[in-house]
C-alpha positions in Angstrom: 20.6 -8.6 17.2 17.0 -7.5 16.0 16.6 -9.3 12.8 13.0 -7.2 11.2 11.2 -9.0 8.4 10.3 -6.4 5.7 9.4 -7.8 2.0 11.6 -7.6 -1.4 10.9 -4.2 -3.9 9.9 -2.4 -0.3 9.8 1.5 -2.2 7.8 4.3 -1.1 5.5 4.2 -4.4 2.7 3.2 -3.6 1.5 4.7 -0.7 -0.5 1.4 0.8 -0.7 1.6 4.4 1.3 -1.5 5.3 4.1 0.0 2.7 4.3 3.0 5.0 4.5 0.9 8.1 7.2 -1.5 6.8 9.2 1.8 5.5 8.1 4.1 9.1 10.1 0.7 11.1 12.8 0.2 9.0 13.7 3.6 9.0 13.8 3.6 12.5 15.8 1.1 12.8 18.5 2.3 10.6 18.8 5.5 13.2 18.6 2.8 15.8 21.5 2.0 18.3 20.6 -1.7 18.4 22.4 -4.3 16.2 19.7 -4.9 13.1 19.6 -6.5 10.2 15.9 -5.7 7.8 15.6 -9.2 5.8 13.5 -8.6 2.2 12.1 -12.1 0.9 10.3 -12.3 -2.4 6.9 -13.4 -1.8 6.1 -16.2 0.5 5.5 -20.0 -2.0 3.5 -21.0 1.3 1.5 -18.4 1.0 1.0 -17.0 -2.3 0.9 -20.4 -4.2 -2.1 -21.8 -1.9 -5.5 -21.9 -1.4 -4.6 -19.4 1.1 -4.3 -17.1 -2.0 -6.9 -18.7 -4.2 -4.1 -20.8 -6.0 -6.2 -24.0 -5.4 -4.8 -26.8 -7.2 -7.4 -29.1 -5.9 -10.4 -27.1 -6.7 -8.5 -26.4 -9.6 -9.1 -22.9 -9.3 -6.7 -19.8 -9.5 -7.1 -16.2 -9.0 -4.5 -14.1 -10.7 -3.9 -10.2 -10.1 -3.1 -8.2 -13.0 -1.2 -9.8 -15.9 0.3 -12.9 -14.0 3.1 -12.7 -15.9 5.7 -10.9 -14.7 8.1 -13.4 -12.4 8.8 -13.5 -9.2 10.9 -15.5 -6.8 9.1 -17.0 -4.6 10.5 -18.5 -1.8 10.0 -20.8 1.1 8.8 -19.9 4.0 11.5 -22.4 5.7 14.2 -20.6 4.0 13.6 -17.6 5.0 13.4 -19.0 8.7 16.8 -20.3 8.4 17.8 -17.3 6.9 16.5 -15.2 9.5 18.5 -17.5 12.3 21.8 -17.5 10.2 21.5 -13.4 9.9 20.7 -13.1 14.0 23.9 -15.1 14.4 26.4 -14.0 11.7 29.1 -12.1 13.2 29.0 -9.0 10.6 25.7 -9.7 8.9 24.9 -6.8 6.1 22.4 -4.2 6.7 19.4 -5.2 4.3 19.5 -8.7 3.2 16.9 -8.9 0.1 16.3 -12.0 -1.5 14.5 -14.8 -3.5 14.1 -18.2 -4.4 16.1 -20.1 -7.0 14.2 -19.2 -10.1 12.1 -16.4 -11.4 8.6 -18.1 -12.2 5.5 -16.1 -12.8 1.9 -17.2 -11.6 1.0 -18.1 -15.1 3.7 -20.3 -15.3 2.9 -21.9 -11.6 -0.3 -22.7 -13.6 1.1 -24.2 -16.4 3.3 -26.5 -14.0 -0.3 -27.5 -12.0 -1.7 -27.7 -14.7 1.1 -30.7 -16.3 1.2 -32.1 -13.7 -2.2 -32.8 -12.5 -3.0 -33.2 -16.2 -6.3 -30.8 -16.6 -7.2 -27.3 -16.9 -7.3 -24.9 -13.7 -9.7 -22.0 -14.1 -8.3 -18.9 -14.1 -9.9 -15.7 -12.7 -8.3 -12.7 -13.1 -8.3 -9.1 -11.6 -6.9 -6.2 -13.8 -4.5 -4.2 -12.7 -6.4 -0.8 -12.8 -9.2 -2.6 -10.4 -6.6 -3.6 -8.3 -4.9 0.5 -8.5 -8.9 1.4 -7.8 -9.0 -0.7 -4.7 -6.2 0.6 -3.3 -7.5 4.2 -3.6 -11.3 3.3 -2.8 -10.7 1.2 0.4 -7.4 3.2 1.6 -9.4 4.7 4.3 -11.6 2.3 5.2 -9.4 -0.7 5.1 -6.1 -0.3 5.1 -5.5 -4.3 5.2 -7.3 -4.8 2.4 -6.0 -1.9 0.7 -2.5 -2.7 1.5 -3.2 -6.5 0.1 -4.4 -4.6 -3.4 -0.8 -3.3 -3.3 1.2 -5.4 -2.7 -0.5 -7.2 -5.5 0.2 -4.1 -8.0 3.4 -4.3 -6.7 4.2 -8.2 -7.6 2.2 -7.3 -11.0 4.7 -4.8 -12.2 8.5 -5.5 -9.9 10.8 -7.2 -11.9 13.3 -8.8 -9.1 16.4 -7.1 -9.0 17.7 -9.9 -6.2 18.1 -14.1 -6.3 18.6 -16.7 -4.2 22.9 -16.1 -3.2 22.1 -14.7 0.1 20.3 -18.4 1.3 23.1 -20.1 -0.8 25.9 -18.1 0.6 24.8 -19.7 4.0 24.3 -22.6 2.8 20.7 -23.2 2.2 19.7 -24.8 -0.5 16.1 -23.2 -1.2 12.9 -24.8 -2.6 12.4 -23.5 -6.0 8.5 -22.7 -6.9 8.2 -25.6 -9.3 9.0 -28.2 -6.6 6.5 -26.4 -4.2 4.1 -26.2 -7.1 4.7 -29.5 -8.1 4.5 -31.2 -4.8 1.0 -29.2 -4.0 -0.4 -30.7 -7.5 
């Protein structure tokens, strides 16, 4: 079975060139003969809740795109491993598998929780959501990584998660929640 790992909200609305991409290959694979299954994690706590994203507990700096405050599930990178090998090997797994972790936390709040528990202030710098909409635009030809990054961050700015956590639960994986990750990087 071809498991293909596509992201959560996925919706042709944006037009970013990775959005295309993920929407040109799972189309395909619908109309494919093979066995697949497209898995949709929220965004990645390993990735988007690091330095990697400029959420740097240790510098105590943070960069936050557009309001910060809408939630999202973020979930483990680990989870969604284990997901992905439980889906590959299921014997009727569903079509689109689109999931989260176990609570809805917005990057303001992931601040708050660095912030309690390291027991100081984390400077915030934020992006608004129309430079983030004029990025997209400006760089769409020139850079369509960097365009596509601008996105996805509209996207996670203003997608309220439709999906939770049952599909790693339902498999019996018990995910890291954010505040653990969060509180565990502090």
């Amino acid at each position: 079975r071809f498991v293909y790992l596509s992201y959560a909200g996925l919706q042709p609305s944006l037009g970013t060139p990775f959005e295309r991409a993920k929407l040109a290959i799972e189309q395909r694979l619908r109309h494919s003969r093979m066995r697949t299954v497209i898995v949709r994690p929220d965004p990645f706590q390993d990735v988007h809740l690091t330095p990697l994203a400029r959420f740097d507990i240790a510098k105590r700096k943070v960069a936050v795109f557009g309001s910060g405050t809408t939630p999202q599930r973020w979930v483990s990178v680990h989870d969604v491993a284990r997901l992905v090998v439980a889906v590959a090997t299921e014997h009727e797994p569903p079509g689109i598998v689109e999931f989260g972790g176990p609570e809805a936390l917005s990057k303001i709040d992931a601040i708050n929780i660095a912030e309690r528990v390291t027991g100081t202030r984390i400077k915030v710098r934020r992006m608004p959501l129309w430079a983030m909409r004029g990025g997209m635009r400006l760089l769409a030809r020139r850079n369509d990584a960097l365009a596509s990054l601008f996105g996805l961050g509209v996207l996670q700015d203003r997608t309220l998660a439709r999906w939770d956590d049952g599909p790693l639960t339902e498999r019996g994986i018990e995910p890291l929640s954010a505040t653990e990750f969060v509180e565990t990087q502090a």
